[in-house]
ZADODO-826141 format. One record per residue (C-alpha): residue in one letter; x, y, z. Coordinates in Angstrom, 1 decimal. Layout:
% residues N
<atom><rest>A</rest><x>X</x><y>Y</y><z>Z</z></atom>
...
END
This chain:
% residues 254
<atom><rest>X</rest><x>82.9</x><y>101.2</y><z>108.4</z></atom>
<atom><rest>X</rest><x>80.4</x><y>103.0</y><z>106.0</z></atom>
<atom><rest>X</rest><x>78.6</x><y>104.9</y><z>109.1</z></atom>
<atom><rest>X</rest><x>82.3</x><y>105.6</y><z>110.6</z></atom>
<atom><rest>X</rest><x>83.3</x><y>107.2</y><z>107.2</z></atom>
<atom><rest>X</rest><x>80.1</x><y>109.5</y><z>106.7</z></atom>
<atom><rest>X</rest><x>80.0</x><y>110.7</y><z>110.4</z></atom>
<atom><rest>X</rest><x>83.5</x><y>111.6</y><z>110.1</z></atom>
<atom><rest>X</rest><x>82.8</x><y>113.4</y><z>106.7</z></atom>
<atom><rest>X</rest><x>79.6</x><y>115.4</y><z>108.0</z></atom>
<atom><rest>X</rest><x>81.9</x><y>116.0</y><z>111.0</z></atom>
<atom><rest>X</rest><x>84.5</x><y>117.7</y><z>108.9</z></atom>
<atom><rest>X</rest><x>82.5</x><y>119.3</y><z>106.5</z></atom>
<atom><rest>X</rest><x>79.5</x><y>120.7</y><z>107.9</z></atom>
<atom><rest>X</rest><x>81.8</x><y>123.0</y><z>109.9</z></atom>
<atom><rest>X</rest><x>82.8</x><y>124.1</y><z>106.6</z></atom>
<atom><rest>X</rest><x>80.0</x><y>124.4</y><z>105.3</z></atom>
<atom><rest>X</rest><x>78.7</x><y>126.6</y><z>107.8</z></atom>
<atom><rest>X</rest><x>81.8</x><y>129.1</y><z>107.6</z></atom>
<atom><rest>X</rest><x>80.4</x><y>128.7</y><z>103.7</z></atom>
<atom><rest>X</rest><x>77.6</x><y>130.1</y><z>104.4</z></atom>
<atom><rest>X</rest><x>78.6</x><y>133.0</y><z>106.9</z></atom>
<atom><rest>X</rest><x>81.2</x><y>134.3</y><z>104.6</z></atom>
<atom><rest>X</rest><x>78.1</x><y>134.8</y><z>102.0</z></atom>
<atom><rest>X</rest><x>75.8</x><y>136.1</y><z>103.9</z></atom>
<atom><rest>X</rest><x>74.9</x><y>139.6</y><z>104.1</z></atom>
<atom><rest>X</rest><x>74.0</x><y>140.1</y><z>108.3</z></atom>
<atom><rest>X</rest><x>74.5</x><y>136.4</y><z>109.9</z></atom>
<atom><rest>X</rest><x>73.2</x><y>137.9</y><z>113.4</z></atom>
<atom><rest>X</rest><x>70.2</x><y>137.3</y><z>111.4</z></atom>
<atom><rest>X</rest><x>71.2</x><y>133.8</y><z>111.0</z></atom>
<atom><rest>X</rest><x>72.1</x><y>131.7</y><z>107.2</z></atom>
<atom><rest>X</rest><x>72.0</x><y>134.2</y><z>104.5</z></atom>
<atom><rest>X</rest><x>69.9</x><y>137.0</y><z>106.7</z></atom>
<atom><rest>X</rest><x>69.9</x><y>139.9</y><z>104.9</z></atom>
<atom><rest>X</rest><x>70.9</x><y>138.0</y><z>101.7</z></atom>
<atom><rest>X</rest><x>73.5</x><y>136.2</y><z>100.0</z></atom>
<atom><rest>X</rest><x>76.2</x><y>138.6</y><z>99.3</z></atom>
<atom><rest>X</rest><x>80.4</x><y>138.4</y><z>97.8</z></atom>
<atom><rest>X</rest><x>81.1</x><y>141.2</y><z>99.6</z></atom>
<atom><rest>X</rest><x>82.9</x><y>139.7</y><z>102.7</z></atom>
<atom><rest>X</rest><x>84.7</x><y>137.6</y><z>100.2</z></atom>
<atom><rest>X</rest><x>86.4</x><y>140.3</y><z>98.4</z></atom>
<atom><rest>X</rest><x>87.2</x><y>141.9</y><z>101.5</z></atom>
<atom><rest>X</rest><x>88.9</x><y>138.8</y><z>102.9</z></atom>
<atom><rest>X</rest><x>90.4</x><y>138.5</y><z>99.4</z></atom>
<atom><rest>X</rest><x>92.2</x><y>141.9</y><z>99.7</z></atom>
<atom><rest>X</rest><x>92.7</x><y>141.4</y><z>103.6</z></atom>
<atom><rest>X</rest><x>94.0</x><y>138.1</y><z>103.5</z></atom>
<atom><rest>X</rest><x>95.7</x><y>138.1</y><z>100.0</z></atom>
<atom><rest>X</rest><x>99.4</x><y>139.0</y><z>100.8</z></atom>
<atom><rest>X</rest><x>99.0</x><y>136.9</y><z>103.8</z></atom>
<atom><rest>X</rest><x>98.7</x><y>133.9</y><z>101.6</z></atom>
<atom><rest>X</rest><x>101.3</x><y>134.7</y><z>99.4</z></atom>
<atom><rest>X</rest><x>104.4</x><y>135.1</y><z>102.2</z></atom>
<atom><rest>X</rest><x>102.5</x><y>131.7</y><z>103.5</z></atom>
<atom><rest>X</rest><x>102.6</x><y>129.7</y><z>100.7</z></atom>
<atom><rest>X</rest><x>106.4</x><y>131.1</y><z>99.9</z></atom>
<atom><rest>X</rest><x>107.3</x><y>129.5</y><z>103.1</z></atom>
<atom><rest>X</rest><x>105.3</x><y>126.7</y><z>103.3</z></atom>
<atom><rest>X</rest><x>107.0</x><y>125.5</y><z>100.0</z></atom>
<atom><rest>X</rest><x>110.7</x><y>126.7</y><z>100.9</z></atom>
<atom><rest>X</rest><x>110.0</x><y>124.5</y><z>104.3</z></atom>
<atom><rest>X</rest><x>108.7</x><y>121.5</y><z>102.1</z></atom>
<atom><rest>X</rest><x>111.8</x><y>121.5</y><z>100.2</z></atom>
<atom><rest>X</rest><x>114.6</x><y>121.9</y><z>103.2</z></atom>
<atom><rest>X</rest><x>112.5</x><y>119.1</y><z>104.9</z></atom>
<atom><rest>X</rest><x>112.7</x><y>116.4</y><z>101.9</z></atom>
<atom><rest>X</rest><x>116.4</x><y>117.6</y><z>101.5</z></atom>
<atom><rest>X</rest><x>117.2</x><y>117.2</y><z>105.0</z></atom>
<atom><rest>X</rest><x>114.9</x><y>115.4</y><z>106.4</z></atom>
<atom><rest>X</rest><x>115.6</x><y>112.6</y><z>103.5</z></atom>
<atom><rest>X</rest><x>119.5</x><y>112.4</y><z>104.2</z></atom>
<atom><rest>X</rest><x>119.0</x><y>112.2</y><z>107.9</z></atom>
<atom><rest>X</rest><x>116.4</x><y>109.6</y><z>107.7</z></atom>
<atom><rest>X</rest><x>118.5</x><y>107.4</y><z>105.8</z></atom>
<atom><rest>X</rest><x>121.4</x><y>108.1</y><z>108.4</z></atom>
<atom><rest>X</rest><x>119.4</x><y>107.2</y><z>111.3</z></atom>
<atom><rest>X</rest><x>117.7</x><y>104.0</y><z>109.1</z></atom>
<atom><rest>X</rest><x>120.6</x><y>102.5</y><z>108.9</z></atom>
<atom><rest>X</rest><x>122.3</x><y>102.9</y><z>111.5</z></atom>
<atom><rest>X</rest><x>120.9</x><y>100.9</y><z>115.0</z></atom>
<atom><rest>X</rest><x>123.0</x><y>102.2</y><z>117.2</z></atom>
<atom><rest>X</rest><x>123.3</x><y>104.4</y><z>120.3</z></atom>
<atom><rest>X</rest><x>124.4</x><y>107.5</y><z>118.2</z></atom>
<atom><rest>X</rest><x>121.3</x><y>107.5</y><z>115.6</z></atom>
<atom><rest>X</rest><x>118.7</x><y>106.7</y><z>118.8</z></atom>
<atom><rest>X</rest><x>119.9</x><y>109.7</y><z>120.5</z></atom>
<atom><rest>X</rest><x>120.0</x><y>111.8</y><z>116.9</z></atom>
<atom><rest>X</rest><x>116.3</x><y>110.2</y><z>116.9</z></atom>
<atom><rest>X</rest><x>115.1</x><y>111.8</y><z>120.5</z></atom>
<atom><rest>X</rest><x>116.8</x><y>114.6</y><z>119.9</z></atom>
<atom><rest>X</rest><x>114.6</x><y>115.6</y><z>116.8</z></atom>
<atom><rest>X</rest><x>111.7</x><y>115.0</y><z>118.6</z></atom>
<atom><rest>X</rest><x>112.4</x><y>117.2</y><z>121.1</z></atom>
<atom><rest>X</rest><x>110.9</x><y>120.7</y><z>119.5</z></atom>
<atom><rest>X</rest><x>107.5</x><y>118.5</y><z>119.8</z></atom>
<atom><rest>X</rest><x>107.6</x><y>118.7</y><z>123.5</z></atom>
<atom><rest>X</rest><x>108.0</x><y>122.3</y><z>123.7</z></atom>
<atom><rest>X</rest><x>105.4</x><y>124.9</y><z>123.6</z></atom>
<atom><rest>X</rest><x>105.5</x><y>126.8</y><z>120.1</z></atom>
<atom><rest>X</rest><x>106.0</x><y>130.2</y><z>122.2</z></atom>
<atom><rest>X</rest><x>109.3</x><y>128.8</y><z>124.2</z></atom>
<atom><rest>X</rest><x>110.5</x><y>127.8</y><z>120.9</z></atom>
<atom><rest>X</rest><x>110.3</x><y>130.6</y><z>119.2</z></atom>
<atom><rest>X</rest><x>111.6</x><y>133.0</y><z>122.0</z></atom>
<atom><rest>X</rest><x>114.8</x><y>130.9</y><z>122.0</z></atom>
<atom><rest>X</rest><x>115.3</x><y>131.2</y><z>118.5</z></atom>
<atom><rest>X</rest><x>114.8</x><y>134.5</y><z>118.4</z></atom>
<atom><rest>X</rest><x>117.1</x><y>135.3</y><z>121.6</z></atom>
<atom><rest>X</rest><x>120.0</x><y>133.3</y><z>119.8</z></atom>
<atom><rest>X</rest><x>120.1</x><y>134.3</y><z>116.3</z></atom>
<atom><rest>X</rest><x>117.9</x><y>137.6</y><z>116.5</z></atom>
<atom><rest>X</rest><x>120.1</x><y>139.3</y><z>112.9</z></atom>
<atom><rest>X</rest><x>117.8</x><y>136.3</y><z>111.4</z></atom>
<atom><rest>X</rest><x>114.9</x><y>137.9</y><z>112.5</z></atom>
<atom><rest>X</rest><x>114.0</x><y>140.8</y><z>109.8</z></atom>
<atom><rest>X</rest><x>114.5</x><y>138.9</y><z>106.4</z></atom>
<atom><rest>X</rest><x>112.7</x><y>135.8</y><z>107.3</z></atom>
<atom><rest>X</rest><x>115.2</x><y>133.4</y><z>107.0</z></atom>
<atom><rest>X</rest><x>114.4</x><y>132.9</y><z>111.1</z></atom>
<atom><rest>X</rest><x>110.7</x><y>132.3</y><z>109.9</z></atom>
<atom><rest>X</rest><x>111.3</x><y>129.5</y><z>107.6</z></atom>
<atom><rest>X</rest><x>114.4</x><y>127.8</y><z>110.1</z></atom>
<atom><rest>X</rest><x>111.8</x><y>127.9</y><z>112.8</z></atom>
<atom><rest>X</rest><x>109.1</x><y>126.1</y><z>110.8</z></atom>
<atom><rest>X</rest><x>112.2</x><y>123.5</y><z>109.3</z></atom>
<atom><rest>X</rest><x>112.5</x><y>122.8</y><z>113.5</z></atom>
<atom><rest>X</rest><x>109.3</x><y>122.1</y><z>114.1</z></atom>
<atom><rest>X</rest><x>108.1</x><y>120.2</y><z>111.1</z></atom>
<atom><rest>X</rest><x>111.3</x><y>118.1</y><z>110.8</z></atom>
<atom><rest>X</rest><x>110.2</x><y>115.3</y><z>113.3</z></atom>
<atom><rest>X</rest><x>107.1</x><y>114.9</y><z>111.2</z></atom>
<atom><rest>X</rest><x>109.2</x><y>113.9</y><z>108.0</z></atom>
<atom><rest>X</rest><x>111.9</x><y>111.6</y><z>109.9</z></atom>
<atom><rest>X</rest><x>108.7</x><y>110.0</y><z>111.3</z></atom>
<atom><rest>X</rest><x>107.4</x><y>109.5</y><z>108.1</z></atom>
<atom><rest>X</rest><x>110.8</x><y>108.5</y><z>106.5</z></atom>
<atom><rest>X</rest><x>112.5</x><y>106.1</y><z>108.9</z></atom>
<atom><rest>X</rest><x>110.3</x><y>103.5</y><z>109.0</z></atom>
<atom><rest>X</rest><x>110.2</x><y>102.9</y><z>105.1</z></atom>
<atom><rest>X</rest><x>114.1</x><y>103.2</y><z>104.8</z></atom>
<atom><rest>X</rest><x>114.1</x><y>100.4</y><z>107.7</z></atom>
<atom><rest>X</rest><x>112.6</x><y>98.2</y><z>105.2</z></atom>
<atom><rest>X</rest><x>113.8</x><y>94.7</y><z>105.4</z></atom>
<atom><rest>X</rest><x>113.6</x><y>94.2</y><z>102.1</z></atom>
<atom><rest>X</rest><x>114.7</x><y>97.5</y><z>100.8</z></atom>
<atom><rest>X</rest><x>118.2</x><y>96.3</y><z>103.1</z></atom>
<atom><rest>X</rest><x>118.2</x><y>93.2</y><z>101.3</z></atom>
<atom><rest>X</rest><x>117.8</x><y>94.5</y><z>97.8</z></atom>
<atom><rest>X</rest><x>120.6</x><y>97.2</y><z>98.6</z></atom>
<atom><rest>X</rest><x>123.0</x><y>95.0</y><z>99.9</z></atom>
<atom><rest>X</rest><x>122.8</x><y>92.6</y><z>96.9</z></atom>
<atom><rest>X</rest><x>122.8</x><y>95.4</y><z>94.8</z></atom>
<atom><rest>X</rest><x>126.2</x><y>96.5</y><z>96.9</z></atom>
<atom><rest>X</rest><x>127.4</x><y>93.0</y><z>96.2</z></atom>
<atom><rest>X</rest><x>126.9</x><y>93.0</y><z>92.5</z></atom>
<atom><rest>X</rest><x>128.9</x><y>95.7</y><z>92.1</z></atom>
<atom><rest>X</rest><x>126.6</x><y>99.2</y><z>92.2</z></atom>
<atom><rest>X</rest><x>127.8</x><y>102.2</y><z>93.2</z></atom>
<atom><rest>X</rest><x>126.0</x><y>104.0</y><z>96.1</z></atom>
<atom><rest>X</rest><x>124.6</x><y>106.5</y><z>93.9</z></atom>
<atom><rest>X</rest><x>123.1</x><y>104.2</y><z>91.7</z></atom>
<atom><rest>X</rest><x>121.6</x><y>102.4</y><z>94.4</z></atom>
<atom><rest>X</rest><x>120.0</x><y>105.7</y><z>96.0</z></atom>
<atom><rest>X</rest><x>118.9</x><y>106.4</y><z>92.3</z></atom>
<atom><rest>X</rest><x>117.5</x><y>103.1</y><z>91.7</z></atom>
<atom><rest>X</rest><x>116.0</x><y>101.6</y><z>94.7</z></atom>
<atom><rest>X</rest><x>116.5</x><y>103.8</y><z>97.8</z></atom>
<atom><rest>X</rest><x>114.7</x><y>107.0</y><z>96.1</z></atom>
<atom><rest>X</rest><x>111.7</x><y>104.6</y><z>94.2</z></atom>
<atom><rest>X</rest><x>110.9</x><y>102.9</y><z>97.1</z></atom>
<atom><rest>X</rest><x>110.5</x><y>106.1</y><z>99.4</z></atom>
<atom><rest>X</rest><x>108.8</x><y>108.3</y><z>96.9</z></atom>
<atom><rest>X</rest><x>105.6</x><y>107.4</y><z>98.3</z></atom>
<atom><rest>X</rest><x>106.5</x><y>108.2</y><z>101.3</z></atom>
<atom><rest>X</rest><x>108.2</x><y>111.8</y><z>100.0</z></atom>
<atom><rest>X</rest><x>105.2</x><y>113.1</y><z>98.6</z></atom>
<atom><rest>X</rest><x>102.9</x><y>112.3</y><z>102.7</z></atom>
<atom><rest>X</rest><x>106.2</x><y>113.8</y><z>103.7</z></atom>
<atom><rest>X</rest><x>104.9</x><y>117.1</y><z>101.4</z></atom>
<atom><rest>X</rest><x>101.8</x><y>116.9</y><z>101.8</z></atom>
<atom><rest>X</rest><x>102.0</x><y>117.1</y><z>105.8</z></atom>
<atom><rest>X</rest><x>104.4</x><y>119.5</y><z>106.2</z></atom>
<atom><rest>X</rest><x>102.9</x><y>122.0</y><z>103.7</z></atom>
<atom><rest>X</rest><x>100.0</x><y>121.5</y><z>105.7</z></atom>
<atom><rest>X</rest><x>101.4</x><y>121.9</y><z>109.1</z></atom>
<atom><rest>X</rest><x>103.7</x><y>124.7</y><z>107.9</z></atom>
<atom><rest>X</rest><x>100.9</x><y>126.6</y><z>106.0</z></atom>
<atom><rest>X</rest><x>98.6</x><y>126.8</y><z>109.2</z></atom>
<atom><rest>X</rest><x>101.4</x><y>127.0</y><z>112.0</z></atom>
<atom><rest>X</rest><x>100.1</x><y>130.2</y><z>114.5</z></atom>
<atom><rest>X</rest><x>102.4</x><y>130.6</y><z>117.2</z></atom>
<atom><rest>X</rest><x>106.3</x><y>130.1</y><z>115.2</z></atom>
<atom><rest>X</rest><x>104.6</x><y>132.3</y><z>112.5</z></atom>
<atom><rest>X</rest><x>103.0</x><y>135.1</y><z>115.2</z></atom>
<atom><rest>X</rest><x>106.1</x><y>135.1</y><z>117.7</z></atom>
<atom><rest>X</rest><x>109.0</x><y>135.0</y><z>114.9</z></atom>
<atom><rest>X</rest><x>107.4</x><y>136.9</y><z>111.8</z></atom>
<atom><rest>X</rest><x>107.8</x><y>141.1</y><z>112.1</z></atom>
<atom><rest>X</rest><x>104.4</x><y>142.2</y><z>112.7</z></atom>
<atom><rest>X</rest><x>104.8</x><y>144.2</y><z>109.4</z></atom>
<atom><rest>X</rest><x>104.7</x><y>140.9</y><z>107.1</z></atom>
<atom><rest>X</rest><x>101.7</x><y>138.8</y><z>108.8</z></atom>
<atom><rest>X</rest><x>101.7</x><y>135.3</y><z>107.5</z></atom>
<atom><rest>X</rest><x>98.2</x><y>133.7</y><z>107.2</z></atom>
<atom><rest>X</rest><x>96.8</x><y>132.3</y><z>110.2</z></atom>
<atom><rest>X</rest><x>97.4</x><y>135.6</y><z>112.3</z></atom>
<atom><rest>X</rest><x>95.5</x><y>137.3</y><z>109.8</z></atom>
<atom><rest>X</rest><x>92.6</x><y>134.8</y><z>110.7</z></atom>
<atom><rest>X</rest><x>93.0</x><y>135.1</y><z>113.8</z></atom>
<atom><rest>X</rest><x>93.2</x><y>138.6</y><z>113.9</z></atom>
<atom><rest>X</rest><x>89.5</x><y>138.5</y><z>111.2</z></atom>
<atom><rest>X</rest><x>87.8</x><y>137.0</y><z>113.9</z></atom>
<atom><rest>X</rest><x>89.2</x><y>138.2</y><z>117.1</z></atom>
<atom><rest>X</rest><x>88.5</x><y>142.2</y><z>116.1</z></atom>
<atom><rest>X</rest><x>85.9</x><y>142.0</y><z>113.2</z></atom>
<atom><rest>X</rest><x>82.9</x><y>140.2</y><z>112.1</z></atom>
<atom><rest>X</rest><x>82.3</x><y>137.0</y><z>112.1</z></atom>
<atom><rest>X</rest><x>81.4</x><y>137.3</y><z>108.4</z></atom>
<atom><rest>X</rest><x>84.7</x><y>138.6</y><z>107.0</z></atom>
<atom><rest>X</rest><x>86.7</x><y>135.7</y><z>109.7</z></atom>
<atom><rest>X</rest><x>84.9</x><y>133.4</y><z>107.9</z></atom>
<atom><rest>X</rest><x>84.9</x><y>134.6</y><z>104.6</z></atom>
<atom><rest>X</rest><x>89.2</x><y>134.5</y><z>104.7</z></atom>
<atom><rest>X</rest><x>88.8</x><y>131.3</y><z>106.0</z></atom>
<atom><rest>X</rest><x>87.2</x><y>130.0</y><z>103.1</z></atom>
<atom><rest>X</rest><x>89.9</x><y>131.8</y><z>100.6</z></atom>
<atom><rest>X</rest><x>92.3</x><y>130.2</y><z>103.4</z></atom>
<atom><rest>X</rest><x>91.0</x><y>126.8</y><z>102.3</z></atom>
<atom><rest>X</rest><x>90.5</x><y>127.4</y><z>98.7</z></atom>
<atom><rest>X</rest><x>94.5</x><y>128.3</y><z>99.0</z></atom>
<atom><rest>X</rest><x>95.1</x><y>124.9</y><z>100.9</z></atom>
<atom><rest>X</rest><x>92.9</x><y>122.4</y><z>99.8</z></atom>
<atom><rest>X</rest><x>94.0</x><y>122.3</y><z>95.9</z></atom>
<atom><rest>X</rest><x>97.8</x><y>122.0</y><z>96.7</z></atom>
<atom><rest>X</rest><x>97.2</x><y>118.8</y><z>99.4</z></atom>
<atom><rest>X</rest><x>94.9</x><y>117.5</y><z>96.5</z></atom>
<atom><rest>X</rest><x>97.5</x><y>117.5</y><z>94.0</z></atom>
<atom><rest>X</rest><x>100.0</x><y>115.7</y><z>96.2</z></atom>
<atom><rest>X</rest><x>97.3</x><y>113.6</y><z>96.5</z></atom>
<atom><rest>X</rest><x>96.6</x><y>112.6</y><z>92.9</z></atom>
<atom><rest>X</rest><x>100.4</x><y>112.7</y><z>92.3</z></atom>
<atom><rest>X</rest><x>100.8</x><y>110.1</y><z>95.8</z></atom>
<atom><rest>X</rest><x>98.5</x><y>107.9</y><z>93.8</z></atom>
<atom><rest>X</rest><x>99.5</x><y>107.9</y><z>90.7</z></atom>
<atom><rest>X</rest><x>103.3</x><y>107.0</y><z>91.5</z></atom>
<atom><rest>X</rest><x>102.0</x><y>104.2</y><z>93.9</z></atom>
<atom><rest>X</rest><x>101.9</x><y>101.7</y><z>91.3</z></atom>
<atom><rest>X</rest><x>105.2</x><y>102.3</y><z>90.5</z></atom>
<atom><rest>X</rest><x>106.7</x><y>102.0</y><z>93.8</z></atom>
<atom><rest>X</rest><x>105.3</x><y>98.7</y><z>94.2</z></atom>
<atom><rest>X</rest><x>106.9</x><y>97.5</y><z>91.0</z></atom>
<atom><rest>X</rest><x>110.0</x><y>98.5</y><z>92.0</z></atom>
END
């Protein structure tokens, strides 16, 4: 397990370590740091990439939000409910998974095209496409056994539905909330073809901008906004990380 868990870490980070090293180096045709190390390319990502991040990271959240909202309620529908009606519901979430990113965002954009310009299309799209990932998430802890149990003794005792979606319901999936945060920021943050197809060409979000670095311009400055990219990224899935574990203990109390 020990040699499993270092090969996958050297296989995730060296990659980013070398795109480290490109963004500080001064000429990498040279190779590592030929011609010297250098911020240069940083600074120019920085100001590149910059209001990029920012319209990406509005979203990102705004789609994080709408997903625990809705996602939550319809999770709990579908939990508890085994019937033909919340199966179907089920598929029929899943099915913006099968199609391509492109033939999803053409048809939003042929139906509701007034959506288009203020980005309210934008953020619906990426709601669509990261929905499936939060009801998968969600279902399976509201199907529970014995969070059923506990709720229908609490219904027989004499607790309101509220109280019990305050008091057991909500406790028990907060866990489960915050991976439900922590992937859909992630998938929404770094989503290419919604964000490229949907988004004006005037207001870029992120990842065109990258691919745009490294499809027209050096390698250097590609890399270099890929590391501000990260350095965006990686703090944000952190902290839903130390906030996952610290509320774990609770969960299991309850």
């Amino acid at each position: 397990v020990r040699l499993t868990t270092i090969a996958i870490g050297a296989f995730i980070g060296l990659p980013i370590a070398a795109t480290l090293v490109a963004a500080t180096t001064a000429n990498f045709a040279q190779g590592p740091w030929g011609g010297g190390f250098t911020v240069m390319w940083l600074q120019q990502g920085a100001a590149q990439i910059g209001p990029m991040l920012g319209r990406s990271l509005v979203v990102a959240l705004l789609v994080t939000a709408a997903d625990l909202v809705i996602g939550g309620g319809l999770a709990y529908w579908i939990a508890r409910r085994d019937s033909l009606a919340g199966r179907l519901v089920r598929r029929l979430m899943d099915l913006p998974l099968a199609v391509p990113g492109i033939a999803l965002s053409i048809g939003l954009i042929t139906l509701y095209p007034a959506l288009r310009p203020s980005g309210t299309l934008l953020v619906l799209g990426h709601i669509l496409f990261t929905l499936p990932f939060a009801l998968a998430t969600l279902i399976p802890t509201l199907r529970d056994p014995d969070l059923i149990d506990q709720e229908q003794v609490a219904t027989t005792l004499g607790a309101s539905r509220l109280r019990i979606l305050r008091s057991l319901t909500a406790p028990t999936a907060l866990v489960s909330s915050i991976q439900v945060m922590m992937m859909v920021f992630a998938i929404s943050f770094g989503e290419f073809n919604i964000s490229f197809f949907i988004n004006p060409p005037a207001t870029s979000m992120a990842p065109f901008g990258l691919f745009d670095a490294y499809s027209t311009q050096r390698i250097e400055i590609g890399s270099a906004e890929t590391v501000i990219f990260l350095a965006v990224l990686v703090p944000v899935l952190c902290g839903f990380l130390v906030l996952r574990r610290a509320l774990s203990p609770r969960k299991e109390r309850h």
